[in-house]
N, C-alpha and C positions, 0 to 999 in steps of 0.2 A: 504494500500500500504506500503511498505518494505522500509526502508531504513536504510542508514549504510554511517558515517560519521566520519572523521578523524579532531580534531580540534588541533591545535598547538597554545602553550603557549609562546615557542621562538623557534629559528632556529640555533639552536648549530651548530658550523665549526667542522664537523668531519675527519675524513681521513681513507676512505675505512674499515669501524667497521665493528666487528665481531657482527650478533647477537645474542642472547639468549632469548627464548621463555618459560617462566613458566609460564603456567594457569592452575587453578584447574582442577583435575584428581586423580588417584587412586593415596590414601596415602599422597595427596599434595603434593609431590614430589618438582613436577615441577615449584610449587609457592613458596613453603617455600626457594626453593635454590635461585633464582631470588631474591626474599622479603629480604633474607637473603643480597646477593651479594650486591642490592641498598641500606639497612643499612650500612654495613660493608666498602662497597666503596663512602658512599655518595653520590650517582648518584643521578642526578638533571633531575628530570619530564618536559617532552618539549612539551606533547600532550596526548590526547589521542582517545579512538573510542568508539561512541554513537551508538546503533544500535537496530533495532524492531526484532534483531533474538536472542535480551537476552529474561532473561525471564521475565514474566510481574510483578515486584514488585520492591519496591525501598527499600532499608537498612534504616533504624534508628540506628543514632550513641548516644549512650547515654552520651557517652563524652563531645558530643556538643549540649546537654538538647533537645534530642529527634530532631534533626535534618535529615530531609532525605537526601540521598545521591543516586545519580542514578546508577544503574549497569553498569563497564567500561570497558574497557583493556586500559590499560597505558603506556606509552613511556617514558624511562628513558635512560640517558646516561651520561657516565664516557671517560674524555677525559685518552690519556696512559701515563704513566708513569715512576718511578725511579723501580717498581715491578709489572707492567703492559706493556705488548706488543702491544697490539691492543685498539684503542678507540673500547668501546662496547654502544652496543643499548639494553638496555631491555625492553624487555617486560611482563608485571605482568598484573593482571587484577582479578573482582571479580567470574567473568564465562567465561563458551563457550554458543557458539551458541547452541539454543535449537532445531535449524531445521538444516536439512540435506543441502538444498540449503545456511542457512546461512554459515556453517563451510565455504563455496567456496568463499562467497560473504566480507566475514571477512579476511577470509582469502589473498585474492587477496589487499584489503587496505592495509595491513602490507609488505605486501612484496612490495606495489609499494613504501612505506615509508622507507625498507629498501635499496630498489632499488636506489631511489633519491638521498639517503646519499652515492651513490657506494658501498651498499655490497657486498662482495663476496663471503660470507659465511654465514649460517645460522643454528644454534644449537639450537634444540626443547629438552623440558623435559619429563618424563613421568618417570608411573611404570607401572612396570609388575606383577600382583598378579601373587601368587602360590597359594593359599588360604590356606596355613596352616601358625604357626606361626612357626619361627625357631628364635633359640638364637647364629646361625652361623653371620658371618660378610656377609651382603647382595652382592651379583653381581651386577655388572653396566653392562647393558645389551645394546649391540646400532645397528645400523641399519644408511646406509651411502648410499646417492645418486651416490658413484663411487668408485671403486677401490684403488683408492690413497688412499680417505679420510679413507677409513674402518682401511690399512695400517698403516696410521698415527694414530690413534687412539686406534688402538692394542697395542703401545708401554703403553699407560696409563693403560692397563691389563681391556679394554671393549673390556668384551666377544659377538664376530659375528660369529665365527663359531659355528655349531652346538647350535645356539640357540633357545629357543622352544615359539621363538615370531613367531606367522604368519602373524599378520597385524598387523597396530597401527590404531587406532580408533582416530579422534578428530583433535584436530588442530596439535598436534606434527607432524602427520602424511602426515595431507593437507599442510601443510607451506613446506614442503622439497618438494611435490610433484609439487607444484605454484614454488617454488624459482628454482627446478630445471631448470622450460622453459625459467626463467629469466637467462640464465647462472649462478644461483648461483649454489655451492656447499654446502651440508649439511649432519650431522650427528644426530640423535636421538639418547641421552642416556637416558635408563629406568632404574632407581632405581629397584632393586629385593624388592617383600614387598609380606606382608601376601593379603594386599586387604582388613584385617580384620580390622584393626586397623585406625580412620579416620584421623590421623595425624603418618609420620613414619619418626622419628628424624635420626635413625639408617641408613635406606637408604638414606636419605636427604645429608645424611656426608659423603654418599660414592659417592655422583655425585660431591657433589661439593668438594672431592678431585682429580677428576678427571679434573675439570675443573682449579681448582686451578695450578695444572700441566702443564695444556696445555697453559695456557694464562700467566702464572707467577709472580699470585700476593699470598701477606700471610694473610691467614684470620686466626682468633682467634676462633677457635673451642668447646672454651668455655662450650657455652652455650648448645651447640646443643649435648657435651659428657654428660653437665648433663641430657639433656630430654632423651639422651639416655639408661643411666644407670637408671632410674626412668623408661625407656619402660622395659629394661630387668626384673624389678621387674613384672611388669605388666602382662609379657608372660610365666612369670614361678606361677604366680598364678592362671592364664586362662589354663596355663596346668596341674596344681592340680586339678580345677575345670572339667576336661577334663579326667582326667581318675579318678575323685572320680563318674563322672556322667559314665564312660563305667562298673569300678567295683560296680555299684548300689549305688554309698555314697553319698550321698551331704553334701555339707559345708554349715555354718551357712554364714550371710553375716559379723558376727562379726570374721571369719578365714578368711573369704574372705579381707576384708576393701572393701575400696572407689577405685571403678575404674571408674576413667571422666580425 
């Protein structure tokens, strides 16, 4: 038998927060920007959701001498601020749901948690493979529960029209679709990414200046310019190795280096 369970740590005083939803998906996108935000902002963990539709294995942290750890999603929140508009609620986590019924059944816990705290708005993450790599600045691609919201979010230059998403798969896509019945309103931004690549720093820095915009706090980009410039080496070596293998050549792995 199935179950899915929401446990709180404490009951932060919020005031109608904004949420944002990163869980692993293509490029981690949607994790690394959230993971990032609750570093960056300190956001303090208030809960989180236990559930038979992860999948059946537990993590070993070897930081904490072989310790296991259960599979979660997690509730973090930042009260607003001198460079923040909105108290926000995150949510990070180490999966989704492995079944079709769960994405609904997970799905519905979270919004009734955002629901409680008076959300009224709800931002999911995600990417959008192309499947080639490009060494262009990625698109922020999004998709909005109404009119307004699309509107408002065009001014941050996330592209809705003429965009070559057809559906969004996973929870970005199930949480807008639950939050809408809840009268929330919500928008999906997709990071543009190869799909190739299992971490994509590049797109990761183009949502979360999108976000940084809309909500108006300043993050330190630091870190994430340099994984970026270390991906750009990366993509212009996979595309050596890329037309040395269409003109018949291979590289030694000593031209190539280390790519991990």
């Amino acid at each position: 038998m199935s179950s899915t369970a929401v446990y709180f740590s404490k009951k932060p005083k919020l005031t109608s927060p904004v949420m944002i939803e990163g869980l692993p998906g293509i490029g981690y996108i949607g994790k690394n920007v959230v993971d990032y935000l609750i570093d960056e902002l300190k956001a303090e963990k208030f809960g989180e959701i236990l559930s038979s539709y992860f999948p059946p294995l537990v993590l070993m942290n070897p930081e904490k001498n072989g310790l296991i750890e259960e599979l979660k999603n997690e509730f973090y929140y930042v009260k607003k601020g001198k460079n923040l508009k909105n108290d926000l609620i995150l949510l990070t986590g180490d999966t989704q749901s492995i079944d079709m019924q769960g994405h609904f059944v997970i799905g519905r816990k979270i919004i009734e948690v955002a629901h409680s705290y008076g959300t009224k708005r709800i931002i999911t993450l995600g990417g959008f493979s192309t499947g080639a790599l490009s060494e262009k600045d990625p698109k922020v691609f999004g998709a909005g529960t109404d009119e307004k919201i699309i509107k408002e979010f065009e001014k941050y230059n996330v592209v809705f029209k003429k965009s070559p998403i057809g559906q969004i798969i996973g929870a970005s896509g199930i949480l807008l679709s639950i939050a809408k019945r809840h009268n929330m309103d919500g928008v999906c931004l997709m990071g543009e990414t190869s799909g190739i690549l299992s971490s994509d720093p590049k797109s990761t820095e183009g949502v979360i200046n999108v976000l940084s915009s809309y909500i108006g706090f300043k993050i330190n980009l630091e870190k994430l310019d340099k994984r970026a410039k270390e991906m750009d080496k990366i993509i212009k070596k996979l595309e050596k190795v890329k037309k040395g293998m269409v003109s018949g050549k291979t590289q030694t792995s000593e031209q190539l280096g280390y790519i991990g």
